[in-house]
C-alpha positions as CSV (number, residue, x, y, z in Angstrom):
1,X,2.8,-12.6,28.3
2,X,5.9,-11.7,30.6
3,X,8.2,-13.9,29.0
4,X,7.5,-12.1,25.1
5,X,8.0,-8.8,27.2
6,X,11.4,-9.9,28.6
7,X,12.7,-11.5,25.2
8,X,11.7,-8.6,23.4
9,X,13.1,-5.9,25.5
10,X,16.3,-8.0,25.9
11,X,16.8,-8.1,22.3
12,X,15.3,-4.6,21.0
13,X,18.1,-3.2,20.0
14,X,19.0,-5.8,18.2
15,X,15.2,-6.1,16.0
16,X,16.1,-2.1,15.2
17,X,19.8,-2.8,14.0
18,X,18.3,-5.9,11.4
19,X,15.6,-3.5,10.3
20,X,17.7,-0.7,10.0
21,X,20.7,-3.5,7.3
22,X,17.6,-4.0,5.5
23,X,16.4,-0.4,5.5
24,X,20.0,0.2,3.3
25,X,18.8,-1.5,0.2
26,X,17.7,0.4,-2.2
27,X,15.2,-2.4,-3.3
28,X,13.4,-0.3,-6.0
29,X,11.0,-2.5,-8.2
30,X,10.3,0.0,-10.8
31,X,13.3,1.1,-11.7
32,X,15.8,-1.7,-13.5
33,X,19.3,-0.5,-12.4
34,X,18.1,-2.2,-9.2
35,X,17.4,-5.4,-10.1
36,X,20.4,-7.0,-8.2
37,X,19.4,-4.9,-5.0
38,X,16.2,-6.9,-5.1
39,X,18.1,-10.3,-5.5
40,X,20.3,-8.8,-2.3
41,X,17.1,-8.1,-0.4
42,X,15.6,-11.2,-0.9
43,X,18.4,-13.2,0.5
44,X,19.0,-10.7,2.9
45,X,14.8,-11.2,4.0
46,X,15.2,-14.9,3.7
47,X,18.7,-14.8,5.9
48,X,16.7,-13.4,8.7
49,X,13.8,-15.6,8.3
50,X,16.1,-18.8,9.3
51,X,17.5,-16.6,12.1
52,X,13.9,-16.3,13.2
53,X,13.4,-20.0,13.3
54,X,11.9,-21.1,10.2
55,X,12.1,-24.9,9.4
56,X,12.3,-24.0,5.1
57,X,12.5,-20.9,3.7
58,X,13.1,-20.6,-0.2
59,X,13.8,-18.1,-2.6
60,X,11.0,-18.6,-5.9
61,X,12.4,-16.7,-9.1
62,X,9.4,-15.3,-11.0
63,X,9.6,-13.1,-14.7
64,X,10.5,-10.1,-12.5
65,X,11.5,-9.9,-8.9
66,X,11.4,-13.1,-6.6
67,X,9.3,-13.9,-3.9
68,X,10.6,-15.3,-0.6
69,X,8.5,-18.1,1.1
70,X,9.0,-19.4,4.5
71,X,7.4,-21.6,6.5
72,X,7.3,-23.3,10.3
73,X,4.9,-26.3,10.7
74,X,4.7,-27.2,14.9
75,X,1.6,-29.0,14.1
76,X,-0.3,-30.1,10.7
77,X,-3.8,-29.9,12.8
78,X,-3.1,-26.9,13.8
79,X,-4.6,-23.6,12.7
80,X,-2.5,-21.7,10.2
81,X,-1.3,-18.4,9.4
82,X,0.1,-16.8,6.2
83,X,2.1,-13.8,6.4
84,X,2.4,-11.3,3.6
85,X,4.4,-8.7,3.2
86,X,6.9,-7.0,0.2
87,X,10.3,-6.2,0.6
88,X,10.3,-3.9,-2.7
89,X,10.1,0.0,-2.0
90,X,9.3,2.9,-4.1
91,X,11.6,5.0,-6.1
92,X,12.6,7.8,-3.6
93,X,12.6,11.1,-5.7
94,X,12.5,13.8,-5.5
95,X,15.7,13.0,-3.9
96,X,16.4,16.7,-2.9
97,X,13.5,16.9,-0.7
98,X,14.9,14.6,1.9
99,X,16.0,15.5,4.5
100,X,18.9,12.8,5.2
101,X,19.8,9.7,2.3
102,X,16.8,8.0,1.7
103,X,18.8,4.4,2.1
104,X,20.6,5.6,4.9
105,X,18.4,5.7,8.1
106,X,18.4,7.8,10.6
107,X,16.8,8.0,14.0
108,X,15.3,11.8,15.2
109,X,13.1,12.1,17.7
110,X,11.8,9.0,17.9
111,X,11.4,8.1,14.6
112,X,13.3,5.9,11.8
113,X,13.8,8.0,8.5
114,X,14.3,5.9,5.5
115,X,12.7,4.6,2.5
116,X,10.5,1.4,3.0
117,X,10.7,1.9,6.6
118,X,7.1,1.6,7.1
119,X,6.3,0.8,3.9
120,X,6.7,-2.3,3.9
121,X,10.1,-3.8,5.6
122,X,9.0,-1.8,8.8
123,X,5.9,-3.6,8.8
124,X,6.3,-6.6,7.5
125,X,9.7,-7.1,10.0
126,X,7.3,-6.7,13.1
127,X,6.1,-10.6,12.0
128,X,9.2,-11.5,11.8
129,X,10.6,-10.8,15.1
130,X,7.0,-11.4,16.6
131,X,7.4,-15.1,14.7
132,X,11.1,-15.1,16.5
133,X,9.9,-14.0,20.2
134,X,7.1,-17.6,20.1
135,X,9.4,-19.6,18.6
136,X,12.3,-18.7,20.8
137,X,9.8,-18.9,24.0
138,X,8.4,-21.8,23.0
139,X,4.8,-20.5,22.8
140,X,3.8,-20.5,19.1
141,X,0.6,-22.5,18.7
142,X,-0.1,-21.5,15.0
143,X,1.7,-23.2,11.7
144,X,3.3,-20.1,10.0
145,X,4.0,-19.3,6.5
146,X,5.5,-16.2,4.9
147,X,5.5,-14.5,1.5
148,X,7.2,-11.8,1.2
149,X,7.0,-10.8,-2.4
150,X,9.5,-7.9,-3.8
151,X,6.6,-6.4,-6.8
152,X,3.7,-4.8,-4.9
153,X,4.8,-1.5,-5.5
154,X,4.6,-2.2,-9.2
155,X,1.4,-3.8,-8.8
156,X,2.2,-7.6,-7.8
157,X,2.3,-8.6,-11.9
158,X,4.0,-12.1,-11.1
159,X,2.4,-12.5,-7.9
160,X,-1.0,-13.9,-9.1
161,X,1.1,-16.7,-11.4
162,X,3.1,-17.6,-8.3
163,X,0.2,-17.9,-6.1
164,X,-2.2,-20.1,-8.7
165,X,1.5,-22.5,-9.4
166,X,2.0,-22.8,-5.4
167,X,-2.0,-23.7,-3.9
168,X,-0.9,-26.6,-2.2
169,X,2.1,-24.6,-0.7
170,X,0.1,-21.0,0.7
171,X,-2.9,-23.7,2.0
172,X,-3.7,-21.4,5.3
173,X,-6.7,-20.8,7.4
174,X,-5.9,-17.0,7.4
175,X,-3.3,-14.4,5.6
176,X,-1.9,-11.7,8.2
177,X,-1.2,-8.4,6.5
178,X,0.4,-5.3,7.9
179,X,0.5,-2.3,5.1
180,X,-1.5,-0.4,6.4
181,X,-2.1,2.3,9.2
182,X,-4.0,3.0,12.2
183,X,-5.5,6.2,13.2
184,X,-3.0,7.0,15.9
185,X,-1.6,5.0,18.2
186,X,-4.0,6.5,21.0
187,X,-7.0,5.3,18.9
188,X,-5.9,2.3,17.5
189,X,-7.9,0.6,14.4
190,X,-8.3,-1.4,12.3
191,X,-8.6,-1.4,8.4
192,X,-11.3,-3.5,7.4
193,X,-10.8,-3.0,3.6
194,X,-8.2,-1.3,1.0
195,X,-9.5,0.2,-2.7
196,X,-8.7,-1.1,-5.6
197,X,-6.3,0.6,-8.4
198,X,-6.3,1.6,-11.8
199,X,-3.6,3.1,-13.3
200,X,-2.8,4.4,-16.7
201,X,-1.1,7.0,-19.0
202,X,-2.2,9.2,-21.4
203,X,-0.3,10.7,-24.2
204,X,-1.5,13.7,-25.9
205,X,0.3,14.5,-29.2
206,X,-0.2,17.4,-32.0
207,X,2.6,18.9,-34.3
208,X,5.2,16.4,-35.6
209,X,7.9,18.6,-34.0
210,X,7.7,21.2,-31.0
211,X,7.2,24.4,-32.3
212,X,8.1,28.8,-31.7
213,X,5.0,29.5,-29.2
214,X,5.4,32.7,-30.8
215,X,5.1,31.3,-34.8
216,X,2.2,29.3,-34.0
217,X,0.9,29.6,-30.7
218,X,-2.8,30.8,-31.2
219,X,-2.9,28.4,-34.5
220,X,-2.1,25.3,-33.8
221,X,-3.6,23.0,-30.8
222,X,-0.8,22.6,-28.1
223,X,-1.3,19.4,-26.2
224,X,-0.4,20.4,-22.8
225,X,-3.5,22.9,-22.7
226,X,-5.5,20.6,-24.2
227,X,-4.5,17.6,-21.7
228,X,-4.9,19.9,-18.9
229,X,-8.1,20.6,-20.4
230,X,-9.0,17.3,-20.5
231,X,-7.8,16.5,-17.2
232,X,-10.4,19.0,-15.9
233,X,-12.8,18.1,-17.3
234,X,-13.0,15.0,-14.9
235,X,-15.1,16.5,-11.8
236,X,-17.7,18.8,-12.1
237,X,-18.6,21.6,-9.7
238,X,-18.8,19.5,-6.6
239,X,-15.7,17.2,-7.4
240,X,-17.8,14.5,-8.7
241,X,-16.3,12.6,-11.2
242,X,-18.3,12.5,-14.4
243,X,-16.7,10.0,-16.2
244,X,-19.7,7.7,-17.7
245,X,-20.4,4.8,-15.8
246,X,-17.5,5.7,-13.5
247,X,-20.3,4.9,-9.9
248,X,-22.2,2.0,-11.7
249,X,-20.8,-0.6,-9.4
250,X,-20.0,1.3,-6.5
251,X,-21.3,-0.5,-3.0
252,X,-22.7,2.1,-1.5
253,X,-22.2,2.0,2.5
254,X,-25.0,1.7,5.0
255,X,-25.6,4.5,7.5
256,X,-24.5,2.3,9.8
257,X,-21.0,2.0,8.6
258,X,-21.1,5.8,8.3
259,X,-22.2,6.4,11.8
260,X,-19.3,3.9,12.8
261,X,-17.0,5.8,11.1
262,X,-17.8,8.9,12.8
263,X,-16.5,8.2,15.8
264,X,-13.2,7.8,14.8
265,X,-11.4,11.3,15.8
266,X,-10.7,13.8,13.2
267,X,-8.9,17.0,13.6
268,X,-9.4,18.8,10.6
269,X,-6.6,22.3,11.5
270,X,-4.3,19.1,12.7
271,X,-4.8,17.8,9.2
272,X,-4.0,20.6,7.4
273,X,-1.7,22.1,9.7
274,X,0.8,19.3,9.0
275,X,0.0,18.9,5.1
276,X,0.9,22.6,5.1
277,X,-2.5,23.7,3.5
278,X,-5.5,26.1,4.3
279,X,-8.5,24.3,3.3
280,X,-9.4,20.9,2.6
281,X,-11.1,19.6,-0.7
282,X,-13.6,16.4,-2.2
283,X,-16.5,15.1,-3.4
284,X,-19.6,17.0,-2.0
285,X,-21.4,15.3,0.9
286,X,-18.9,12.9,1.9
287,X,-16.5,13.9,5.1
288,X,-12.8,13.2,4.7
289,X,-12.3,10.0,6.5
290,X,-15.0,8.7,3.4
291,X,-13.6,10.9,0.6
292,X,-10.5,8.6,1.5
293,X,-12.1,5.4,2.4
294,X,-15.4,4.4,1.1
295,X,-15.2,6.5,-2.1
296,X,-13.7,6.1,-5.3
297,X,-11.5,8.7,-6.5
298,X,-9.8,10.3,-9.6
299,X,-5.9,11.6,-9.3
300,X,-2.7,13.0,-11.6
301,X,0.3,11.1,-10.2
302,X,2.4,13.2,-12.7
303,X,2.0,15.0,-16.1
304,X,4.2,17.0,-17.8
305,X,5.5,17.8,-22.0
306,X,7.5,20.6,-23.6
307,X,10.4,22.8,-21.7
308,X,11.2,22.0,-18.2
309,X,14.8,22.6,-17.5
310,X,16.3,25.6,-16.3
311,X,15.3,29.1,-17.9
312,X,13.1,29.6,-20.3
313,X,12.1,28.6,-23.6
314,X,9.2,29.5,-25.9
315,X,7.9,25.9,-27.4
316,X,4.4,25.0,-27.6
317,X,5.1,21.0,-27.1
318,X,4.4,18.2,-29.7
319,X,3.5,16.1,-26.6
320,X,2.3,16.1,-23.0
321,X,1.7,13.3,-20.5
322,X,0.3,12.3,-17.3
323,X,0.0,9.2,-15.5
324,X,-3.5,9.2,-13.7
325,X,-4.8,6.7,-11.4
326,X,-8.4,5.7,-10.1
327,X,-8.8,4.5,-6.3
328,X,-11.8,1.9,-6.3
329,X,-13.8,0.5,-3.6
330,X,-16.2,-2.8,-3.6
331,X,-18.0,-4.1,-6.9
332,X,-16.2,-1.9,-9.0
333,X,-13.8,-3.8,-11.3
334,X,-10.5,-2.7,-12.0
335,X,-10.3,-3.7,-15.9
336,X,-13.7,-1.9,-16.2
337,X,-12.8,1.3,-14.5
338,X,-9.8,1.4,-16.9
339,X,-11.4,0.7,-20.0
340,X,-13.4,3.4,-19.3
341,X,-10.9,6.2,-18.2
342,X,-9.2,5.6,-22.0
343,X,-12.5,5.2,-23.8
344,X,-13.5,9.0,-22.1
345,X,-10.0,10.2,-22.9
346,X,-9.9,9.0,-26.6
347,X,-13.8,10.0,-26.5
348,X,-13.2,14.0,-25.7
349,X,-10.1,14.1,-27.9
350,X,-10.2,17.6,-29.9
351,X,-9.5,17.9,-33.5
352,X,-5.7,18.8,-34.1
353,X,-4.3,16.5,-31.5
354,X,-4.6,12.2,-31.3
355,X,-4.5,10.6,-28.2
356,X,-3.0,7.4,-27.3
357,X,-3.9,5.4,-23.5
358,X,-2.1,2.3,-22.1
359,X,-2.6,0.5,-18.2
360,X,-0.1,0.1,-16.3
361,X,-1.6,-2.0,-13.6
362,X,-4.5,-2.4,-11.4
363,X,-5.7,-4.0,-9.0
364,X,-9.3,-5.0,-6.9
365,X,-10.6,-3.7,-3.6
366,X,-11.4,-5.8,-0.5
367,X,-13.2,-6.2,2.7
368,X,-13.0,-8.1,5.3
369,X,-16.2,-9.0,7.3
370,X,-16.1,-7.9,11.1
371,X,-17.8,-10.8,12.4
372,X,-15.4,-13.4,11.5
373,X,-13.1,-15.3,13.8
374,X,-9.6,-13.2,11.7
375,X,-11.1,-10.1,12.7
376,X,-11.8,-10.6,16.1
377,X,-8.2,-12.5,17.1
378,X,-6.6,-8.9,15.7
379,X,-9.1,-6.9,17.5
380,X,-8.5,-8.7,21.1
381,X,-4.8,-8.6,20.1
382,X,-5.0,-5.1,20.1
383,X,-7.1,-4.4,22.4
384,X,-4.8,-6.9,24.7
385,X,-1.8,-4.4,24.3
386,X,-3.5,-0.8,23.6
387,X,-5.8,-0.9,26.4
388,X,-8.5,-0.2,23.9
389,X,-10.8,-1.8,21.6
390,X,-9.5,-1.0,18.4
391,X,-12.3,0.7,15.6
392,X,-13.1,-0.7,12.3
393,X,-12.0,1.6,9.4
394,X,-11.6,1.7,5.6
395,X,-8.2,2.1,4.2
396,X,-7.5,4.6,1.5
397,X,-4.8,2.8,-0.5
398,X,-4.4,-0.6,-2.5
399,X,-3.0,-4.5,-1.9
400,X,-3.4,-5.4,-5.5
401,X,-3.0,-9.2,-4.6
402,X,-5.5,-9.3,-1.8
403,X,-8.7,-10.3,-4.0
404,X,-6.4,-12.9,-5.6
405,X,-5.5,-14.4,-2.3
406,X,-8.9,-14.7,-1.3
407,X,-10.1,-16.0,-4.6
408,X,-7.1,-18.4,-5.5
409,X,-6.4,-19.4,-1.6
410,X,-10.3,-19.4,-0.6
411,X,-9.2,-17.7,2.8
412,X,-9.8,-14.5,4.7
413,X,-7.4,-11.6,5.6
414,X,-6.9,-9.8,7.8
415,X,-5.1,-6.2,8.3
416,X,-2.8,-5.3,11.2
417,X,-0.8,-1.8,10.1
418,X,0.4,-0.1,12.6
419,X,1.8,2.8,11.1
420,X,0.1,6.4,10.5
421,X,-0.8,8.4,7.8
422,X,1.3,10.9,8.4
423,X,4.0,8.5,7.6
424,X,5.0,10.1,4.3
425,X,4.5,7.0,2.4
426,X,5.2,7.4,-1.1
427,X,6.9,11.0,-0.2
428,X,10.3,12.2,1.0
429,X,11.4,11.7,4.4
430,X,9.4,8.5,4.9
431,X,9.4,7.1,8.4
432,X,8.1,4.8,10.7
433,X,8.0,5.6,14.4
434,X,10.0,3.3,17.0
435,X,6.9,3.5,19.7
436,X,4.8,1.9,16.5
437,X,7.7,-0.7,15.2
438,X,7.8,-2.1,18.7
439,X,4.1,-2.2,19.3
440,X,3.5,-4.4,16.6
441,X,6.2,-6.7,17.8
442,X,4.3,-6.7,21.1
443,X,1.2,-7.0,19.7
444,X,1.0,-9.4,16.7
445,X,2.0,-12.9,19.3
446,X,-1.2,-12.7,20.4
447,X,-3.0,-12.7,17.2
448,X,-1.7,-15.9,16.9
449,X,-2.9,-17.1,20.5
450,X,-5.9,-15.7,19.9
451,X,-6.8,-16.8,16.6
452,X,-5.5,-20.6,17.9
453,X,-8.1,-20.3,20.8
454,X,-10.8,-19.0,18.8
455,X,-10.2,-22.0,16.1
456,X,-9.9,-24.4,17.9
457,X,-11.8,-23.6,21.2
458,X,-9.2,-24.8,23.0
């Protein structure tokens, strides 16, 4: 519509600036030197959420970081539409890789460099100024809610407690998420599903003490060779994972998902061109776009043990770590999945060393179906302002909280990311590009017309 045009190009700027204040806290939820960042970026989100025009909004304290809810009823017969999104980032080491202050953003080329700029204040900002163009041009025709929770990077641990104490309050007909990408913004998409997570550590520990590789290397076990062992000893031959009972639940996908999934464009020397390596590597049989969407998959997030500082020195380590996670997709369970990653870790455990697992958190996968009413108000939406019908894909990362909503809530979501994978999410030098940021803002107001007409019939 002409009038969400105008207002938006009249106020640009001013979306960016916002984006760019709340960009500047460092609203780490891992880390608890931050903790009053998070209370900061929580008033600061629910500041901008009255600015926006929200009737209530109210800051809910949890056992760890708050949640901000908001909320704008025109119309209680109305359809209605619940916004998530998480105003918590992750930690930005290794700091020296960035290339400019990870909380202080910077514009090049196009593109906003910062940390949590498209994971997830980026994205979840685009509601919020898409929520202020139909309010302020008098065109919303939705009820609209927000949660905007500051713990999904930790793996929403309060969330679910919040959500079961507050039913009455989150009643929706739908929940809008943007935290995810799309293929490129020439071949838009749309993630019909995320994996689920499970994450644990493993500690690996031999001698009481570490000990002169020289004395005793050759004689005594050292634990980082044997976790790295271990480790290995994951994927066979053809990077199968051989972990028992790891596939028992896996939903396998149709051929015709497969074929769909096809056609979405893949430049393989583009791929590796810009992850800086000369080959690519997965499971056998499976292309990359499924390696990364519609199969599960076994990484090291870290692992490390003896001497790493500066120089050398000869220990052979008492104890080695690594933190290892499992991506999941449909049927598997994530408490399942973990119980078995430490059973087969405390199963293969060699003489001369003990080993000791704990979860850190985890989380289910979900799909969403492609013939529901949700999915086809994003999918004209974007089609609407792309040009394009958008295609349906699978997303390789995790929304911990989205098979609780559904479960708890009883309602659908629906996934509108519109930034890339070539983002540098989780990595240094995390950005989110301008051309996306205001595309969304463009595009989301007519989710909500479209989802209204489709509702309603009207």
């Amino acid at each position: 519509m002409n009038e969400w045009k105008q207002y938006q190009e009249t106020h640009q700027q001013r979306f960016l600036d916002e984006l760019i204040q709340l960009l500047r806290i460092p609203s780490i939820s891992a880390k608890s030197e931050h903790k009053n960042d998070m209370l900061l970026c929580a008033e600061a989100v629910k500041q901008r959420l009255l600015e926006a025009g929200a009737d209530l909004v109210t800051i809910y304290p949890t056992n760890g970081h708050p949640v901000v809810y908001a909320e704008k009823i025109i119309d209680p017969t109305k359809p209605t539409v619940l916004v998530y999104g998480h105003y918590d980032v992750q930690p930005a080491d290794p700091l020296e890789l960035w290339h400019s202050g990870p909380f202080e953003p910077v514009i090049k080329e196009g593109k906003l460099f910062a940390r949590g700029s498209c994971d997830d204040k980026g994205q979840f900002y685009m509601h919020v100024k898409a929520f202020e163009t139909l309010v302020q041009t008098n065109t919303l025709q939705t009820n609209v809610k927000f949660i905007i929770e500051g713990e999904e990077e930790i793996g929403s641990p309060h969330l679910a407690e919040f959500v079961v104490a507050h039913k009455s309050l989150l009643q929706a007909d739908v929940i809008l998420i943007s935290d995810t990408s799309m293929l490129s913004m020439d071949t838009p998409s749309i993630d019909v599903g995320v994996r689920g997570l499970s994450y644990i550590e493993v500690t690996v520990t031999g001698p009481n003490r570490d000990l002169h590789s020289g004395v005793y290397g050759g004689a005594v076990a050292n634990p980082a060779t044997i976790l790295a062992k271990m480790i290995a000893s994951c994927h066979d031959e053809n990077n199968h994972i051989i972990i028992p009972g790891f596939y028992d639940d896996v939903l396998a996908s149709s051929n015709e998902e497969r074929a769909q999934m096809a056609k979405a464009p893949f430049d393989a020397a583009a791929y590796q061109a810009d992850l800086g390596i000369d080959a690519l590597w997965g499971e056998e049989g499976y292309s990359t776009n499924e390696r990364t969407g519609i199969r599960p998959t076994l990484e090291v997030n870290g692992i490390w043990g003896g001497y790493t500082g500066e120089g050398a020195k000869t220990v052979l380590p008492s104890k080695a770590h690594a933190k290892i996670s499992a991506r999941l997709v449909p049927n598997q369970s994530s408490a399942d999945i973990t119980q078995k990653l430490i059973a087969y870790f405390k199963s293969i455990s060699p003489a001369g060393v003990t080993v000791e697992a704990f979860e850190h958190h985890g989380g289910e996968p979900y799909l969403t179906p492609i013939d529901s009413i949700e999915y086809q108000a994003a999918a004209k939406a974007i089609t609407t302002t792309f040009g394009k019908a958008p295609i349906p894909v699978r997303g390789g990362g995790s929304i911990p909280i989205c098979a609780l909503f559904e479960q708890e809530l009883g309602i659908k979501i629906v996934f509108m990311g519109f930034g890339l994978d070539s983002d540098n999410l989780h990595s240094p030098n995390e950005k989110f590009d301008l051309f996306n940021f205001y595309k969304g803002i463009a595009t989301i107001p007519y989710f909500h017309q479209y989802y209204n007409e489709l509702k309603t019939g009207k």
